[in-house]
C-alpha positions as CSV (number, residue, x, y, z in Angstrom):
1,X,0.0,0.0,0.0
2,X,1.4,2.8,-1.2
3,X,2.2,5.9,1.6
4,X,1.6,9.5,0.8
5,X,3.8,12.0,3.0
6,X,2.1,15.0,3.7
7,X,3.5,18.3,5.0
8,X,1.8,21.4,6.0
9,X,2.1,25.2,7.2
10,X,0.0,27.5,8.5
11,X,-0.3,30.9,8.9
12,X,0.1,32.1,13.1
13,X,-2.5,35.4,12.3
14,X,-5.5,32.7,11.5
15,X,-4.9,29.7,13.0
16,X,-5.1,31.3,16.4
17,X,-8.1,30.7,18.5
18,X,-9.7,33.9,19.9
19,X,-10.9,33.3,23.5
20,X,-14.8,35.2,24.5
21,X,-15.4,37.7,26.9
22,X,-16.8,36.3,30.0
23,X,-19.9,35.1,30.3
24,X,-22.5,32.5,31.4
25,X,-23.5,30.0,30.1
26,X,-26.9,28.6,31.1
27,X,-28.4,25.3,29.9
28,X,-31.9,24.2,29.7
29,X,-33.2,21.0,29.6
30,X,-29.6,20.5,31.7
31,X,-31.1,16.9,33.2
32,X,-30.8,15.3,29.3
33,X,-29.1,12.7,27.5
34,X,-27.8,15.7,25.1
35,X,-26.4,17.9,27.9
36,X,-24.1,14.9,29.3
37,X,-23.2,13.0,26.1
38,X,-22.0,16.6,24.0
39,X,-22.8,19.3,25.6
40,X,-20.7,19.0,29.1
41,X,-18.2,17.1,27.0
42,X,-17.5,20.1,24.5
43,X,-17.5,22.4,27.1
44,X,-14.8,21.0,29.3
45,X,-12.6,20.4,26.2
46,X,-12.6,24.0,25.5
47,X,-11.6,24.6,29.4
48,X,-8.4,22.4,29.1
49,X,-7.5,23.7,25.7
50,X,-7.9,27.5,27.6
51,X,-10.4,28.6,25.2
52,X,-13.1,28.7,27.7
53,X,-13.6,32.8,29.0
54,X,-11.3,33.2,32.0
55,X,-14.3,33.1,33.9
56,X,-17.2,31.5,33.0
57,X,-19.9,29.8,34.8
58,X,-22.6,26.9,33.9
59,X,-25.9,27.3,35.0
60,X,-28.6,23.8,34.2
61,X,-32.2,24.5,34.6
62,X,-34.8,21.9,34.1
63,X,-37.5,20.3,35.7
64,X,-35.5,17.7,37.7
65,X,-35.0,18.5,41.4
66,X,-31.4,18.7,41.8
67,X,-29.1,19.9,44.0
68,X,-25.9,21.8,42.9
69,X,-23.7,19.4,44.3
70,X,-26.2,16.1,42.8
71,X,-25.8,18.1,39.3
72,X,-22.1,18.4,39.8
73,X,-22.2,14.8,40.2
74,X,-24.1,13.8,37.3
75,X,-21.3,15.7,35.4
76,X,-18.3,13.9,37.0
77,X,-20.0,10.9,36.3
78,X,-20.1,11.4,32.7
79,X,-16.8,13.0,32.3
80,X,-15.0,10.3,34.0
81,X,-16.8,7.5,33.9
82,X,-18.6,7.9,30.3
83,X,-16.2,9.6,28.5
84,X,-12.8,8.1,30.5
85,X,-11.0,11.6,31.5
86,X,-8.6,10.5,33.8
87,X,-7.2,14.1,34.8
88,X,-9.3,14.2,38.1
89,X,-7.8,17.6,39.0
90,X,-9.2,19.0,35.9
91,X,-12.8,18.0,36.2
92,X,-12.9,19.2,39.8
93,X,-11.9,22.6,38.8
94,X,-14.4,22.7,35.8
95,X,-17.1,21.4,38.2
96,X,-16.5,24.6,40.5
97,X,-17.8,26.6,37.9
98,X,-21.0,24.6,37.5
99,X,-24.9,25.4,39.0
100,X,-28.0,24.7,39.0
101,X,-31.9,25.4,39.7
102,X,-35.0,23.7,38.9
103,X,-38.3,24.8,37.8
104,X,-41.6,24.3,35.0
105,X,-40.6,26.0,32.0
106,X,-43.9,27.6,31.8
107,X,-43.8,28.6,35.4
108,X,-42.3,32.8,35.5
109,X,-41.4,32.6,39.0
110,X,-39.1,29.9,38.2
111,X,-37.5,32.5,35.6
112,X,-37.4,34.8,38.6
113,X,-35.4,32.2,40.4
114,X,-33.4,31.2,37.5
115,X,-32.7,35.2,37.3
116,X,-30.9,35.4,41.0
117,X,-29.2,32.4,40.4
118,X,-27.4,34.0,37.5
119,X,-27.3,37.4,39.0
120,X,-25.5,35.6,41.8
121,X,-22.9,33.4,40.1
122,X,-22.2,36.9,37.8
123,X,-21.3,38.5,41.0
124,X,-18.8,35.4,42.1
125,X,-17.5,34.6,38.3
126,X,-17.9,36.8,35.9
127,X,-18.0,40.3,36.9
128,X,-20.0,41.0,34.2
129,X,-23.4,39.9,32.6
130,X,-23.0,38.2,29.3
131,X,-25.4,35.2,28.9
132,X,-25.4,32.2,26.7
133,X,-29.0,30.4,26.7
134,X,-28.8,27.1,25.1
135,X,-32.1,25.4,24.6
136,X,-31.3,21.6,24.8
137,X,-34.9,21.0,24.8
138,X,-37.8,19.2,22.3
139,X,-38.6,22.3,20.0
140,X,-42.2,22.8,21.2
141,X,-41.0,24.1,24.5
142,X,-38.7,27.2,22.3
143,X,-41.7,29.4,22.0
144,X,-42.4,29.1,26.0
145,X,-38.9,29.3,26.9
146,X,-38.1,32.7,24.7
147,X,-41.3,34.1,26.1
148,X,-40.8,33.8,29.4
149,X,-37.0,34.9,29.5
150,X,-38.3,37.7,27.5
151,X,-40.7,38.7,30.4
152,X,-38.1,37.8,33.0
153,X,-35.7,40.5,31.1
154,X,-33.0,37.7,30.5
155,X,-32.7,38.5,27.1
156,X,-31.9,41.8,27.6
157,X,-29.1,43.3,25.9
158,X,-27.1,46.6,26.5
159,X,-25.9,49.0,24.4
160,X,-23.9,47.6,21.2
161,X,-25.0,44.4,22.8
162,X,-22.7,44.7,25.9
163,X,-23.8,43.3,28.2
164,X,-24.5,40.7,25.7
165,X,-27.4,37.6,25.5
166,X,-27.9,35.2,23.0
167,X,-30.3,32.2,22.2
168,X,-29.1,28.7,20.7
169,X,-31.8,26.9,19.2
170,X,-31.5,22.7,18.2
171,X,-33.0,21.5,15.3
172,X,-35.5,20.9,14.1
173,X,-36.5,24.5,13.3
174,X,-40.3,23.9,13.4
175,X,-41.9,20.7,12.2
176,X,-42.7,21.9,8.5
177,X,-42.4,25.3,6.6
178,X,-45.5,27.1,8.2
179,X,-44.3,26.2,11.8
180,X,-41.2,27.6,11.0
181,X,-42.3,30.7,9.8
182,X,-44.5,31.2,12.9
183,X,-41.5,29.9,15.2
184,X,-39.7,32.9,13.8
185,X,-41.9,35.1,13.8
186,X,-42.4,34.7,17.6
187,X,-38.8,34.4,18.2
188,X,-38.3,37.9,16.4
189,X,-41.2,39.4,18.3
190,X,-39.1,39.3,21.6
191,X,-35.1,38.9,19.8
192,X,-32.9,40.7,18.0
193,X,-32.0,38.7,14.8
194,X,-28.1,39.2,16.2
195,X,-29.5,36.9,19.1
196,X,-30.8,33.9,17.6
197,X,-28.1,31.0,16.6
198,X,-30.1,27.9,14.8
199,X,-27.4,25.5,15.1
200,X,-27.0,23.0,12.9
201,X,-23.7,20.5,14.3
202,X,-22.4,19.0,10.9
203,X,-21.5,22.5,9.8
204,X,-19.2,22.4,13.3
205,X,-17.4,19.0,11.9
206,X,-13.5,19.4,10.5
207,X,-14.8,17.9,7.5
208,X,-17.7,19.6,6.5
209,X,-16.0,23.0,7.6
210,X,-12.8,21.6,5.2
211,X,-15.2,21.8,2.1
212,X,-15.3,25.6,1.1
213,X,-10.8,25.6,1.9
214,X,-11.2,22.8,-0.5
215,X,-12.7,24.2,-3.1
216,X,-11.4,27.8,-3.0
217,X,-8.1,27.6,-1.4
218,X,-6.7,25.3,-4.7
219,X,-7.1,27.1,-7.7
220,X,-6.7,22.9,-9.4
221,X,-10.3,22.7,-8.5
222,X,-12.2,25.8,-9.0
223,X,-12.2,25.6,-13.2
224,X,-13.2,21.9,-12.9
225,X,-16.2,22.4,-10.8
226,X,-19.1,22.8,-13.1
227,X,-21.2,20.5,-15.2
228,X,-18.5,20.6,-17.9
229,X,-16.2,18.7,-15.7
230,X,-18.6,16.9,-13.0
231,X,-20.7,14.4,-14.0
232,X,-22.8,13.2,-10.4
233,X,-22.5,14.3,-6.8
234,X,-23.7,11.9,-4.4
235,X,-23.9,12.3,-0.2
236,X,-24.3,9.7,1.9
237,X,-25.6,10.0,5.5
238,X,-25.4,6.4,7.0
239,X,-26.0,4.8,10.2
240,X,-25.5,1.3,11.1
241,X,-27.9,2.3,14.5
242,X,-31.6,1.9,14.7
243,X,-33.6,4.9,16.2
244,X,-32.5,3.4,20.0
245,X,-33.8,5.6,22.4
246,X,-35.5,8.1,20.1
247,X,-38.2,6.9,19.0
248,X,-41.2,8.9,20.0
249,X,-39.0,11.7,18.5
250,X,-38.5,9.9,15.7
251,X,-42.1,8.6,14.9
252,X,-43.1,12.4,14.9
253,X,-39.9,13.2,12.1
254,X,-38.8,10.6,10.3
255,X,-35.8,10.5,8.1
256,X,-36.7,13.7,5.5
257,X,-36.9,16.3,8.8
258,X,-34.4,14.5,10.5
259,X,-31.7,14.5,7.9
260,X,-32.2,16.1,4.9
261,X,-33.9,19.8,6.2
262,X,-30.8,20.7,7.7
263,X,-27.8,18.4,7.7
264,X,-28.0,17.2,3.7
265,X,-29.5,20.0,2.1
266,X,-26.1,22.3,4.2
267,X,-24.0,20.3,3.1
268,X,-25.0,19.9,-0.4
269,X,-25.0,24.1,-0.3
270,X,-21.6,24.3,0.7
271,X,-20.6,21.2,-2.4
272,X,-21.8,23.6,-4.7
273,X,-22.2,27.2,-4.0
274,X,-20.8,30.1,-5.7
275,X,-17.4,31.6,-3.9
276,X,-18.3,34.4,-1.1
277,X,-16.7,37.1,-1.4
278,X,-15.2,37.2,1.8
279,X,-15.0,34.3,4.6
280,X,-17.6,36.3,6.4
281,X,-21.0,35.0,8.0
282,X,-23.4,37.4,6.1
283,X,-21.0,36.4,2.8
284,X,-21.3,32.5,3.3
285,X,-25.2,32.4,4.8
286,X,-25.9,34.6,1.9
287,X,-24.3,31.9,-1.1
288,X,-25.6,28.9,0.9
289,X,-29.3,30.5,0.5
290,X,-28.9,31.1,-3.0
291,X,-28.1,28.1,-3.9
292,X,-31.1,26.4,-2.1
293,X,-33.1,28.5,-4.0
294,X,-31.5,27.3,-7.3
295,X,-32.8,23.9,-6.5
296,X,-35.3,22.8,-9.3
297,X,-38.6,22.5,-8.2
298,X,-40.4,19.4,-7.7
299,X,-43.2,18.5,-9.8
300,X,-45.8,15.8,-9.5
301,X,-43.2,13.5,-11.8
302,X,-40.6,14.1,-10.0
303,X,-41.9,13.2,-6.5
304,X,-42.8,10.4,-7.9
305,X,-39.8,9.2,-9.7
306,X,-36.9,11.3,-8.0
307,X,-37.6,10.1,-4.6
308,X,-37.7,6.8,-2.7
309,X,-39.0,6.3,1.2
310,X,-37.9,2.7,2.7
311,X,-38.1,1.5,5.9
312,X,-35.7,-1.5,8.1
313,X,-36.7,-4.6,8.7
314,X,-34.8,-7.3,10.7
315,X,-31.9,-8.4,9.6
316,X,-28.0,-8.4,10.6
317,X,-25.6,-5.6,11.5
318,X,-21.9,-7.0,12.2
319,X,-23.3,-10.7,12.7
320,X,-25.5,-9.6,15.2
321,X,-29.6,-10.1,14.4
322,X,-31.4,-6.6,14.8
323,X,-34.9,-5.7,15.0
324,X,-36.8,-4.0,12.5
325,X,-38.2,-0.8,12.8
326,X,-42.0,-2.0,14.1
327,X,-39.8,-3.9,16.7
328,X,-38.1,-0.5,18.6
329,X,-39.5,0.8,21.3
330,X,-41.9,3.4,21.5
331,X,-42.9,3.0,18.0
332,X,-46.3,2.2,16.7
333,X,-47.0,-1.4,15.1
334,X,-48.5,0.2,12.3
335,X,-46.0,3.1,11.4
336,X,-45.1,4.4,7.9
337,X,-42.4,6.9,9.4
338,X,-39.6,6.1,6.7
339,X,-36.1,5.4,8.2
340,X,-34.2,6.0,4.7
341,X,-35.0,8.6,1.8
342,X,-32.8,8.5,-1.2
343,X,-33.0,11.4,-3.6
344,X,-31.8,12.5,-7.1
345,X,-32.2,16.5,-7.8
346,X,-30.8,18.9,-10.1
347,X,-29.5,22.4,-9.5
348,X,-30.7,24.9,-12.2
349,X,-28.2,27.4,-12.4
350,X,-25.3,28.0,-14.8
351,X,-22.3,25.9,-13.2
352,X,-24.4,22.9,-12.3
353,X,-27.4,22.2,-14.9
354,X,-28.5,18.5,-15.3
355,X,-26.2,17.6,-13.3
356,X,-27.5,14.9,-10.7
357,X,-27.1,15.3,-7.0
358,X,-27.7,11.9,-5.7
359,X,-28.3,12.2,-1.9
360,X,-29.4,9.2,0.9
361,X,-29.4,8.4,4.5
362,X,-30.8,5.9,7.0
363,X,-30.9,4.0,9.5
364,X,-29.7,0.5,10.0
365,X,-27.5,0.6,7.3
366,X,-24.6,-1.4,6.7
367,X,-21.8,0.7,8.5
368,X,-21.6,4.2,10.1
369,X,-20.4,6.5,6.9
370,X,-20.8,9.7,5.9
371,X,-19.2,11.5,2.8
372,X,-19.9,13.2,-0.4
373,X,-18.3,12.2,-3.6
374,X,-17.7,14.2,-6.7
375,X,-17.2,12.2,-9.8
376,X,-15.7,13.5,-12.4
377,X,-16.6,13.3,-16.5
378,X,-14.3,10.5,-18.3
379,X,-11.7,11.4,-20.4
380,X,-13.5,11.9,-23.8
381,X,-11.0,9.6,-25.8
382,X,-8.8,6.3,-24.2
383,X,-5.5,6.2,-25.4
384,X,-4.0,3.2,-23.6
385,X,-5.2,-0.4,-24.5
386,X,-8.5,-0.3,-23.1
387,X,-11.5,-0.2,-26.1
388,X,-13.5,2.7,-24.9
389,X,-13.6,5.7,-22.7
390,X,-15.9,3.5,-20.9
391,X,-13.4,1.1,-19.8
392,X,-11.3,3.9,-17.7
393,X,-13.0,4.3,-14.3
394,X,-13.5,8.5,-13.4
395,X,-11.6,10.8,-11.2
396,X,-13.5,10.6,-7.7
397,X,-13.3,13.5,-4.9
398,X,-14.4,11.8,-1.8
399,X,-14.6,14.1,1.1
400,X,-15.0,11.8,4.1
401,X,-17.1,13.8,7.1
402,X,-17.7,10.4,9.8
403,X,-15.6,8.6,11.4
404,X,-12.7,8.5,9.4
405,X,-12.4,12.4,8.3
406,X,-10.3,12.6,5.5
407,X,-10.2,13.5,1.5
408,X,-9.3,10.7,-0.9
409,X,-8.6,11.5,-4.9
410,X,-8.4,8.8,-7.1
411,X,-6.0,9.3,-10.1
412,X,-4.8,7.1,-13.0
413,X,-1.4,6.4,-13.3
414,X,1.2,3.8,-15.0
415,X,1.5,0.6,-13.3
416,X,5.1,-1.0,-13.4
417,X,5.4,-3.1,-16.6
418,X,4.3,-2.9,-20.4
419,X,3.8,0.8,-21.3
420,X,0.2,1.0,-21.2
421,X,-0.4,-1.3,-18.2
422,X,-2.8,1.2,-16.3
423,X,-3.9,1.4,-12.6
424,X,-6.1,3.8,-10.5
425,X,-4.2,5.4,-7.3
426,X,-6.2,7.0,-4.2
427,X,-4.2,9.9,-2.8
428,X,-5.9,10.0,0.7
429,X,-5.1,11.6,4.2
430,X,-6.3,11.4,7.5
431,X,-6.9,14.2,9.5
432,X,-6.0,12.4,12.9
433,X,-2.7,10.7,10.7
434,X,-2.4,14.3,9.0
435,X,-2.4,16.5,11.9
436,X,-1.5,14.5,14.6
437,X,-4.8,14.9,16.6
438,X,-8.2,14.0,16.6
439,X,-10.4,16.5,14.8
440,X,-12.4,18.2,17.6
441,X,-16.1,17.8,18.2
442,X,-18.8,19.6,16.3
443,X,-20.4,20.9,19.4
444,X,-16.7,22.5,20.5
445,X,-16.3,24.8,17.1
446,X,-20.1,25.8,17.5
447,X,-20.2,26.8,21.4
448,X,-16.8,28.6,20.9
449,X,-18.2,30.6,18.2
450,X,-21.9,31.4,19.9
451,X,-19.2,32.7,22.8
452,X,-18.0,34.6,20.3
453,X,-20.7,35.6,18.1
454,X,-19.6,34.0,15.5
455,X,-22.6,33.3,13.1
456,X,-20.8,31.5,9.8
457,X,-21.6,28.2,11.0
458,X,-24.6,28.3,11.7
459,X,-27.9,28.9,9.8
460,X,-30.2,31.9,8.7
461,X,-33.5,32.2,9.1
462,X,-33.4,32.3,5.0
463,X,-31.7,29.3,5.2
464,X,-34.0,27.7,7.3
465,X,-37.2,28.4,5.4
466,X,-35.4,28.0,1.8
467,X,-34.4,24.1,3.0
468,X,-38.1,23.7,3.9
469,X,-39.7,24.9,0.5
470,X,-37.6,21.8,-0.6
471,X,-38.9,19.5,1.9
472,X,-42.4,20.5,2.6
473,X,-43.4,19.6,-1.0
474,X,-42.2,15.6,-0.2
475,X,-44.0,15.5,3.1
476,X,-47.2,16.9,1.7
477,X,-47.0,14.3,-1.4
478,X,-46.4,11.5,0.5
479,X,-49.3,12.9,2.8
480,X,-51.8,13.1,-0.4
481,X,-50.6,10.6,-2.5
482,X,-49.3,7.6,-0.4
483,X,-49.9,5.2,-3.3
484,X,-48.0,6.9,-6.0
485,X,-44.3,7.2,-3.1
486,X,-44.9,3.3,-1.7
487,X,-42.9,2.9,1.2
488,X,-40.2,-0.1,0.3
489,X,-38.5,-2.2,3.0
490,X,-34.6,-2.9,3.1
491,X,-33.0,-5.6,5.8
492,X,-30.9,-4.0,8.6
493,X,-27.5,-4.3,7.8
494,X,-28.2,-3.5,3.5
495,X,-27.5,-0.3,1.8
496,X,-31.0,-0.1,1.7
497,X,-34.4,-0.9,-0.8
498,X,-33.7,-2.3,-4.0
499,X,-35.9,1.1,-5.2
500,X,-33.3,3.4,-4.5
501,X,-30.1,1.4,-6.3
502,X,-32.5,1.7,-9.4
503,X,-33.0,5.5,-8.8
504,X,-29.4,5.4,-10.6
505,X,-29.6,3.5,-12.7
506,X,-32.0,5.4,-14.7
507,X,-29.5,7.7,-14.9
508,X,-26.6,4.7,-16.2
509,X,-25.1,5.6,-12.5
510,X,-24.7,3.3,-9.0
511,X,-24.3,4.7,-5.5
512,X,-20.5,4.2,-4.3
513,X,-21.1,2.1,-1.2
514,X,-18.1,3.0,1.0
515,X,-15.9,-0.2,1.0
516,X,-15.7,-2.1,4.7
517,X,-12.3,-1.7,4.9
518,X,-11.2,1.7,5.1
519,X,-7.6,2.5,3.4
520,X,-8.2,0.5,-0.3
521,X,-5.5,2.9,-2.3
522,X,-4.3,0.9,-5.4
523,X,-6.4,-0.8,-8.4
524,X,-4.7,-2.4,-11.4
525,X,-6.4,-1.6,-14.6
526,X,-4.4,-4.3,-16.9
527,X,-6.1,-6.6,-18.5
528,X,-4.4,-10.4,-18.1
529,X,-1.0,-10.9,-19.9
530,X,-1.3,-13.4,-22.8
531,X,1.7,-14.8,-23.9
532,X,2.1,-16.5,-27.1
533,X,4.6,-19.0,-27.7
């Protein structure tokens, strides 16, 4: 296996963290699975790398009746023995920064409460009154939430927003396009714009943040990225998990809300959007929109023929027998949520027309994968031995987002031998063999930058309701018209429903299933030696 030695500089002025002004930070819904399994997690890496403010203080609120010293607990408990830090010292100083009260969300005096909690850990930290909100809660509960910090005067700012307060909202951003819309229109009715972060955590991965330095840091790629030069684009979201504890969340979203609203359609904007004109968050937000909005609209044929809904049945993941979908708990017997959506589209805009954007993602799936490939247009004549153009296998631009973050480029080259013996080379790197460390978590980049008011990396409220003009129209078909979008079946473990494998072929194209083994770099193209005596 061939190795690839990579070096690499970087310029001091930008790769230098800036650390945020002081402030609190002050959780909701701080008694939940997300809070202790990312949240926490993120949080205290960003103390020991010193990017933390140099003094800070967490504040959980949620309906749980806890102690400060029980919710201190609950985090040493998953710092040390969840995710195995062993620098005891370190925890123990992070936990004195840590608080908590406990109230209904509805309930104002419980705001009032909330309100001399914070006024009092401000006084013993941070000297000043900068507050991040972070709603780690089902998004039913935002509305109440904003209101009543509204009314408790929370959210209010100073001048030129100092002191500071800012709002961190999980997806989903409403359940549909019209929720949305009335979401933001109450969240605007008591926030400034400047207040409200949608976060959305692939944008926070290496990876996915990798693509736009990609594509317009290496001027090699910018003249080849059009429909003269591409010939399909295809993302993959996959998960070799079933819904696990989620399913009552799950039953209510499905697949298309759950992946493709915000996670598919971000990344497919940031494959393929024009270049901003400066690395700026009004410059990116403002090119991701646009290109949403260059999306060709569906039409009944379409729907019908351009999208396929599936849903897992039993079978085996890593010689292990799974459950199917009916089987998980908390999901109805009887349920048509679909647990994998595949999806051809086209882009109607100079740079990419008719070209097809394959995109998929699901549940149960054969491994945990996610990347987007760009394959290049063939060479339009073959030169060396083999009959047609047909016979030499494209260029491929695989960025590689989970687990193994990475780019790979597979090239042609001569193979040792007779003069036109061919084979296909995959120049690849690792980040964590690249770089020396492990590429840090989504959720660290994105709470560092709400700290900082950093808004690139996160989405706009045009953003939000272009990606649901996309989606809405596949809900409400499926809705309407269940018998025209059947919902196919695929065994745990597949690369799911038969359907969706045919979806390219239509087209004369086949997904590229990630191979099981990671790290597959050389190919020979010769054909078998004859020799003649």
């Amino acid at each position: 296996m061939p190795s690839i030695k990579a070096t690499y500089s970087s310029a001091t002025n930008s790769c230098e963290e800036l650390t945020p002004d002081s402030c609190g930070i002050i959780i909701f819904g701080a008694s939940g699975d997300l809070v202790y399994r990312k949240l926490i997690p993120a949080l205290f890496n960003l103390y020991t790398r010193n990017l933390m403010p140099i003094t800070f203080y967490i504040l959980g609120f949620a309906r749980t009746e806890m102690t400060d010293e029980e919710f201190k607990e609950r985090i040493r408990n998953s710092l040390i023995s969840v995710h195995k830090i062993s620098d005891t010292q370190m925890v123990e100083s992070f936990l004195s920064q840590c608080r908590y009260t406990s109230g209904e969300y509805n309930d104002i005096e419980a705001y009032r409460r909330l309100q001399k909690k914070a006024a009092g850990c401000d006084c013993d930290f941070t000297k000043k009154e900068n507050k991040l909100f972070y709603l780690a809660l089902p998004p039913q509960l935002h509305p109440t939430v904003v209101s009543r910090l509204s009314q408790s005067g929370l959210t209010m700012e100073g001048k030129n927003e100092d002191p500071w307060a800012r709002v961190v909202f999980e997806k989903p951003f409403g359940h549909d396009l019209k929720s949305a819309l009335e979401l933001d229109k109450h969240l605007t009715s008591m926030l400034n714009p400047s207040q409200i972060f949608r976060i959305d955590h692939y944008l926070g991965k290496e990876t996915v943040q990798s693509i736009l330095m990609l594509r317009f840091a290496n001027i090699m790629f910018e003249p080849l990225w059009n429909q003269r030069y591409i010939d399909n684009i295809q993302i993959t979201v996959a998960e070799s998990v079933g819904v696990e504890h989620r399913g009552g969340y799950y039953e209510k979203a499905g697949c298309l809300r759950d992946m493709f609203q915000n996670h598919m359609l971000q990344m497919l904007s940031l494959v393929t959007m024009e270049p901003p004109t400066r690395f700026k968050a009004h410059c990116v937000q403002s090119e991701r929109v646009k290109l949403l909005h260059a999306i060709r609209p569906w039409s009944e044929r379409t729907l019908k023929d351009n999208i396929v809904r599936a849903q897992y049945v039993e079978g085996k993941v890593n010689n292990e027998d799974v459950h199917g979908y009916h089987s998980e708990p908390n999901i109805a017997p009887d349920s048509t949520t679909e647990t994998f959506v595949g999806m051809k589209l086209y882009i109607d805009n100079w740079r990419w027309q008719d070209v097809p954007i394959y995109m998929r993602s699901g549940k149960r799936l054969s491994m945990r994968e996610s990347e987007i490939a760009v394959t290049f247009k063939r060479v339009p004549h073959s030169l060396f031995g083999l009959e047609s153009q047909h016979e030499m296998p494209s260029n491929i631009l695989v960025m590689k987002i989970q687990p193994n973050e990475g780019v790979d480029l597979t090239i042609h080259t001569k193979q040792p031998g007779p003069k036109a013996c061919m084979a296909s080379l995959s120049l690849s790197f690792k980040y964590s063999e690249v770089f020396d460390t492990v590429p840090q978590d989504a959720y660290e980049r994105l709470l560092l930058d709400c700290m900082l008011g950093d808004r690139t990396l996160f989405l706009s409220r045009e953003g939000v309701e272009a990606a649901w003009k996309i989606v809405d129209p596949v809900l409400n078909f499926w809705r309407d018209h269940p018998e025209q979008a059947p919902l196919h079946t695929y065994s745990a473990g597949s690369w799911g429903p038969k359907a969706s494998d045919e979806l390219l072929l239509r087209n004369g194209h086949q997904w590229r299933n990630p191979p099981e083994e990671h790290g597959t770099h050389f190919k020979s193209l010769a054909k078998p030696l004859i020799i003649r005596k």
